[in-house]
N, C-alpha and C positions, 0 to 999 in steps of 0.2 A: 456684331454678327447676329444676327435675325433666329430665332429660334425657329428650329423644325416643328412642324404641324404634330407630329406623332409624338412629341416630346413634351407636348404642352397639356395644359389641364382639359382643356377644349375637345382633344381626342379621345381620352378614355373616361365616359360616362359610363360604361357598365363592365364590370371587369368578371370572370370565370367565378370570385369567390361568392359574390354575391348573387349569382347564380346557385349555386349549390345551397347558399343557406336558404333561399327558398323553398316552399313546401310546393307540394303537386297542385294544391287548392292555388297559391301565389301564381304559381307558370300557367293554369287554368286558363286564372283569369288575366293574365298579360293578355294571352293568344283571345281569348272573348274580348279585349278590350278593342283590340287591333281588328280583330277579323268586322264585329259590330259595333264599330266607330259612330255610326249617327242613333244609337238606342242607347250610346255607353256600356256596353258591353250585356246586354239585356238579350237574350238568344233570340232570332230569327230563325223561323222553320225555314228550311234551304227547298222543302216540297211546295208549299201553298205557298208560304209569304207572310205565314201568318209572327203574331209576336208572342202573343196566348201561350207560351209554356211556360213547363214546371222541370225541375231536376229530377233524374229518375236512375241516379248512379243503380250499376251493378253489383251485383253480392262481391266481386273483387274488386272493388273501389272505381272501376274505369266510368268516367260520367258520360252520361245520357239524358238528353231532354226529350219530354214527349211532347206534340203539339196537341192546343187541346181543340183546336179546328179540323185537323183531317187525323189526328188520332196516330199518326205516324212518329216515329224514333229518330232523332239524329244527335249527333256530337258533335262538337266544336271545328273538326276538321270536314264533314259529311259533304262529298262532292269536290273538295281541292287536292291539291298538289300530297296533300298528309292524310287524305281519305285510307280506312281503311291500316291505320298506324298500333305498330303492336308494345313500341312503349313509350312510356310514360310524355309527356309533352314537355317535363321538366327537362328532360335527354336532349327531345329535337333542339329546348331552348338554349342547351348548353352547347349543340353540336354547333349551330349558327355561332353563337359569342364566338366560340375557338375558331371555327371558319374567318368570322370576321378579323379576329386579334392577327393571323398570319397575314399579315400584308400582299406576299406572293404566292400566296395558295398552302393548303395544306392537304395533306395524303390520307385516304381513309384507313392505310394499314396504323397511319399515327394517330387516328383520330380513336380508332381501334381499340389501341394501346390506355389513350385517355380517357376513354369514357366505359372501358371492358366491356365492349358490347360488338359480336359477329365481323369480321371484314366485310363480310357481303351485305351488312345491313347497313354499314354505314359507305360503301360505297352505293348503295341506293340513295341513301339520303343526301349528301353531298352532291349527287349527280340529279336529285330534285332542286338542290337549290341555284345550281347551276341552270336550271330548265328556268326558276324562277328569277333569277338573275336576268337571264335571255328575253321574259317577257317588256322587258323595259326597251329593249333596242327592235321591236317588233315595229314594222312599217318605222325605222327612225330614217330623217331625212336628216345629211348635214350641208352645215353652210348657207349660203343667202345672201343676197346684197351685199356689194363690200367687205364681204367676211372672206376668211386665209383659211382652206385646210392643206391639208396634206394627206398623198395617196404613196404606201412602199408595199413591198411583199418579202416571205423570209420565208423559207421550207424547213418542212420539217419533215421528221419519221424516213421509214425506206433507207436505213442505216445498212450499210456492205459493209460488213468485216472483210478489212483486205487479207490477202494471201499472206500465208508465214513467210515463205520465201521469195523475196526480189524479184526474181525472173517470172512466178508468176499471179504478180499484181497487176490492177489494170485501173486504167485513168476513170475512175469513180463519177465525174463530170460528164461521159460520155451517157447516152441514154440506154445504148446497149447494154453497158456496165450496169445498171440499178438494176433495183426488183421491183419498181410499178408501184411500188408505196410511197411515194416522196409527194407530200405533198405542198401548196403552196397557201398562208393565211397572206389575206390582204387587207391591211386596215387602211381607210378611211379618219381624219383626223381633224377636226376644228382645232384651231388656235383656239386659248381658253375656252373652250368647249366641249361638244361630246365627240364619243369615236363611234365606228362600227366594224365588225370584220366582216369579212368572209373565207370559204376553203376555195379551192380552184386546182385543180391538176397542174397549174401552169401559170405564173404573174399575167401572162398576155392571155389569158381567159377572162379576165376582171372587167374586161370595156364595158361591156354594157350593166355588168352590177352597178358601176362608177358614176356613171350615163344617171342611171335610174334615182341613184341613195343622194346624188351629188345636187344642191339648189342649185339654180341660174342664177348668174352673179356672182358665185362663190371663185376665187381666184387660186387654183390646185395649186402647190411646190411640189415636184418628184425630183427624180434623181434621172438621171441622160439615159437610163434604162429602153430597150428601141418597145417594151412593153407598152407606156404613156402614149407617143408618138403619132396615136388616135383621138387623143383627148384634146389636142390643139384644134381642132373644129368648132369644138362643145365648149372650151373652158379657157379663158386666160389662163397661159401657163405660167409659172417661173420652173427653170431648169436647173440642177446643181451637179455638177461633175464632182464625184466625192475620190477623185484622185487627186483636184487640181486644191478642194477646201470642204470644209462640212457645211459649211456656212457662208456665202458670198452673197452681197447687196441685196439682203432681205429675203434669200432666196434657198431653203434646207427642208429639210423632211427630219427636224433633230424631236418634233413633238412625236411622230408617227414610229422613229427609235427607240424613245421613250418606250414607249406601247409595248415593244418587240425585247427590251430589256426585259420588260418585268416578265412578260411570258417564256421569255428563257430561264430566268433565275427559275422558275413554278418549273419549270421542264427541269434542269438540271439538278435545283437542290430539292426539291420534292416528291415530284411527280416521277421521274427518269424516262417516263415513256409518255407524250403526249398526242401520238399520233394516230392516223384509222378511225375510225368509227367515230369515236368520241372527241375529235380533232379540235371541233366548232366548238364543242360544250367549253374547253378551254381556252378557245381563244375570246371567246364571248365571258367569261368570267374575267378572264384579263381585262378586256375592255369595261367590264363596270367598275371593278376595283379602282382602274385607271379614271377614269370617270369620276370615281367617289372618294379620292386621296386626300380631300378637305375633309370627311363627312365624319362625324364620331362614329365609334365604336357601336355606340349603344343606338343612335339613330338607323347606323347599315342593318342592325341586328332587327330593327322594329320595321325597316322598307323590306328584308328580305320576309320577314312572317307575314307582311300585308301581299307582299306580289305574290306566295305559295298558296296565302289563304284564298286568293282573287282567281286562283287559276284552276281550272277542271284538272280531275287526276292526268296522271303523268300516260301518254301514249306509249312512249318505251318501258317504264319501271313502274306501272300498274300492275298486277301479277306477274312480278318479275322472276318471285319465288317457283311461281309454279311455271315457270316456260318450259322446263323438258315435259311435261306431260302435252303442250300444244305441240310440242316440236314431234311430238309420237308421233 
């Protein structure tokens, strides 16, 4: 029997301890090496462009370089996803490892617990890395000549606590019955390849996301769902009645399951609430994790600090702290 991927040496190249025994100067210079990969970790002014700087730490240890072209200040994070960060980088770089080691996600209130440090701060950070997750699936197309994906949907949120008493319960299925928070994620799925989601009110809102993400040439599997039934114009179909088999003559949606596993286990044994607002940010973590289920530990931890470092701060969780005063 074949050994599991997560089982083997290949998957754990960086583990939590060796995290910690690193110094602030060590995780410094991780995130310098990663962020300014073509100088070797040599700082780049993020204003001019220039490379002409010096180190110029603060009386409380926090580093700072000055350029010596336009005379200007920046750090290691200045203008990304970490811009503007109030501890230590050895933290962020521990928050990622443990991020990455849960397979099916992990909860800021645990993350909390692990690293002693605010719910709110590290539900910020985790929903940046999730931001920087997301940039990878930004404009992604799937499929292509000859290639298999697969297209499902599966709702989530908009939860009705039925009635204590029998007589006055009511069939939850019905649209009347909800409360307008049910929503629908829709992944998109290459056979060994990549995914995508989206949210949608409703699986039959998806056509034209599907239309767009989907190559020509790509040969879709769904389920007898009457949602698809638009997609036989645009795409070879295969159809699978998941009453009559899961799997018939080459013909299932068991990889796009897959997908919708792991984002329930993350809803159920994690998360407990995955839905509203923040619905996409989870389902698009699922889809990279699902994505990167080959990939080590210590490699997910090194592509998640390069895609934060590459990306302009956070639109949502840029002065998140201070939102009740915009909100005056």
């Amino acid at each position: 029997m074949a050994q599991h991927f997560l089982l083997s040496k290949a998957a754990k190249t960086l583990s939590l301890a060796q995290v910690f025994r690193m110094s602030d100067e060590k995780a410094e210079e991780v995130f310098a090496q990663i962020r300014w990969t073509e100088t070797k970790g040599a700082p780049v002014c993020p204003h001019c462009g220039g490379v002409d700087a010096y180190s110029a730490r603060r009386a409380n240890g926090a580093l700072r370089f000055r350029c010596r072209a336009c005379a200007k200040d920046f750090t290691l994070t200045s203008g990304t996803l970490f811009a503007s960060h109030k501890l230590p980088l050895r933290m962020y770089l521990a928050a990622i490892a443990i991020f990455c080691n849960e397979v099916k996600g992990k909860s800021a209130l645990a993350i909390s617990r692990d690293l002693g440090v605010s719910y709110k701060a590290c539900f910020v950070i985790l929903h940046k890395i999730r931001e920087a997750m997301a940039a990878e699936l930004k404009g992604r197309v799937i499929g292509g000549e000859g290639k298999v994906a697969e297209v499902d949907g599966g709702y989530f949120g908009g939860y009705v606590k039925p009635a204590n008493l029998s007589e006055n319960r009511r069939d939850r299925r019905f649209a009347k019955n909800q409360n307008g928070k049910r929503q629908c994620v829709v992944i998109i799925r290459e056979r060994n390849g990549n995914s995508l989601p989206a949210v949608f009110k409703a699986e039959s809102h998806a056509a034209a996301f599907i239309k767009a993400r989907v190559a020509k040439g790509t040969t879709l599997n769904a389920d007898e769902a009457g949602s698809w039934n638009s997609l036989d114009k645009h795409f070879e179909m295969a159809r699978i009645n998941h009453e009559e088999a899961y799997s018939l003559d080459d013909a299932c949606t068991n990889w796009a399951e897959s997908y919708f596993s792991r984002l329930r286990r993350a809803e159920i044994g994690h998360h407990h609430h995955v839905a509203g607002t923040y619905l996409l940010r989870y389902a698009q973590e699922a889809s990279w994790r699902e994505d990167n289920r080959r990939v080590s530990n210590g490699d997910q931890v090194n592509r998640i600090i390069g895609l934060a470092l590459s990306r302009k701060p956070s639109v949502d969780f840029a002065g998140y702290w201070q939102r009740h005063k915009t909100a005056a």
